[in-house]
C-alpha positions in Angstrom: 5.7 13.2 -6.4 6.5 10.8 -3.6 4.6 8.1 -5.4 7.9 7.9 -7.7 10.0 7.2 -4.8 8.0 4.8 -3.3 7.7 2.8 -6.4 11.2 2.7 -7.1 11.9 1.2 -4.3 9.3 -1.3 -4.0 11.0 -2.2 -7.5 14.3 -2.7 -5.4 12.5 -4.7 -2.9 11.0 -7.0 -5.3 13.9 -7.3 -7.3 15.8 -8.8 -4.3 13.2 -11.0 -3.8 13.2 -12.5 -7.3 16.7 -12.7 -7.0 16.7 -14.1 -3.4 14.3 -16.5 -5.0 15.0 -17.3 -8.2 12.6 -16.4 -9.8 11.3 -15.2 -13.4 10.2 -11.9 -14.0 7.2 -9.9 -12.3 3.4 -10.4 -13.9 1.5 -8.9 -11.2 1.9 -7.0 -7.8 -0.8 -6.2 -5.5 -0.2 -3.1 -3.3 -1.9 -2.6 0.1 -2.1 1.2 0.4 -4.0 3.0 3.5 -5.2 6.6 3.6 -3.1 7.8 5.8 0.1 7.6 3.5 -1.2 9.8 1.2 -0.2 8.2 -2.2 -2.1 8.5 -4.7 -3.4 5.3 -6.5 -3.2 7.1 -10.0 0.3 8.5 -8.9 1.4 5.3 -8.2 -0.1 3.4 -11.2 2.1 6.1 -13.5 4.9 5.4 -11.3 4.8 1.5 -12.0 4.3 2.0 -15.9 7.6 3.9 -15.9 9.3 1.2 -13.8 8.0 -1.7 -15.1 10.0 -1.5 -18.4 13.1 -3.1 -16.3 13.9 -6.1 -14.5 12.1 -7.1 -12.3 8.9 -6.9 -14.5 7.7 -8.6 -17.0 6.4 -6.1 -19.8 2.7 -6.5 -19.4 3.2 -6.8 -15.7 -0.1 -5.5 -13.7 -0.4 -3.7 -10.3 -3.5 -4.0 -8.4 -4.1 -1.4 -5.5 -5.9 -2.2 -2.4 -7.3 1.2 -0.8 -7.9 1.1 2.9 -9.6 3.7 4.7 -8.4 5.0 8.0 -9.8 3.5 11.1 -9.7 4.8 14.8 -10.4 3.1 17.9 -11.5 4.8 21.3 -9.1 3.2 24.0 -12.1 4.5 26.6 -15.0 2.9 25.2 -13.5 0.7 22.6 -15.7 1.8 19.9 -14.0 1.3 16.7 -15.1 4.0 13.9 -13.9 5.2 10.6 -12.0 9.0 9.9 -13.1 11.0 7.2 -10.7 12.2 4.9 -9.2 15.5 6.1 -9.7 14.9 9.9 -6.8 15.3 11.7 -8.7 15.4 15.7 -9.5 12.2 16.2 -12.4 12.1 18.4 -14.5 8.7 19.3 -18.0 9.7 18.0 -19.4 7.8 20.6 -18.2 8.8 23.6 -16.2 12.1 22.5 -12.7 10.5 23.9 -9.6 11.6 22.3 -7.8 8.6 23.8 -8.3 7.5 19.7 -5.9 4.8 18.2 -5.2 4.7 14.7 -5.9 1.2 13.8 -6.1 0.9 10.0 -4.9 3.6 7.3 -1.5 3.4 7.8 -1.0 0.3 5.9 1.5 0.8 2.5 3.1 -2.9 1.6 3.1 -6.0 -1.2 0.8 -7.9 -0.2 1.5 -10.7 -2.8 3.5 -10.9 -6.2 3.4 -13.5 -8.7 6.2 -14.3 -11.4 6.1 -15.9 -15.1 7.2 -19.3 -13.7 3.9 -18.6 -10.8 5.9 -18.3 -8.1 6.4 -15.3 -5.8 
């Protein structure tokens, strides 16, 4: 389960932050997670309740998960499309072009935090 991994280290990144900062403890994260990294929202959700019983985090702190879907955009006709789940040819429905860039799905960062004392 990668989503272990990944969470511990957001801990770590958020823990320099707060300390970087200082700041009080973690009451909510929001995570901006595309497609295309595979993790899973429920992995990840399990993943925090284990890790939120340290510093940073608050006890009650919450995580919020942003899901973005995978995107594509045809560098030929610049028709900008989404990718089903599973594809892995990325061919512009429009024109047929695999000159396809991936614009969104890739996306796995904090996109905010917020702390007992409201900053972050």
């Amino acid at each position: 389960m990668h989503e272990m991994a990944l969470m511990e280290s957001l801990t770590e990144v958020l823990r320099r932050e707060c300390a970087q900062r200082q700041v009080g403890p973690v009451t909510k994260v929001k995570l901006v997670v595309g497609a295309l990294t595979h993790a899973m929202p429920d992995a990840l959700r399990f993943a925090f309740e284990v890790c939120r019983s340290a510093p940073p985090y608050a006890p009650a702190a919450e995580l919020e998960i942003e899901e973005v879907p995978t995107e594509g955009s045809c560098r030929d006709c610049q028709e900008r499309f989404p990718v089903a789940a599973g594809e892995w040819i990325f061919l512009c429905p429009r024109c047929g072009s695999g000159a396809v860039t991936i614009v969104q799905g890739r996306e796995l960062r904090i996109d905010y935090f917020e702390t007992a004392d409201g900053n972050g």
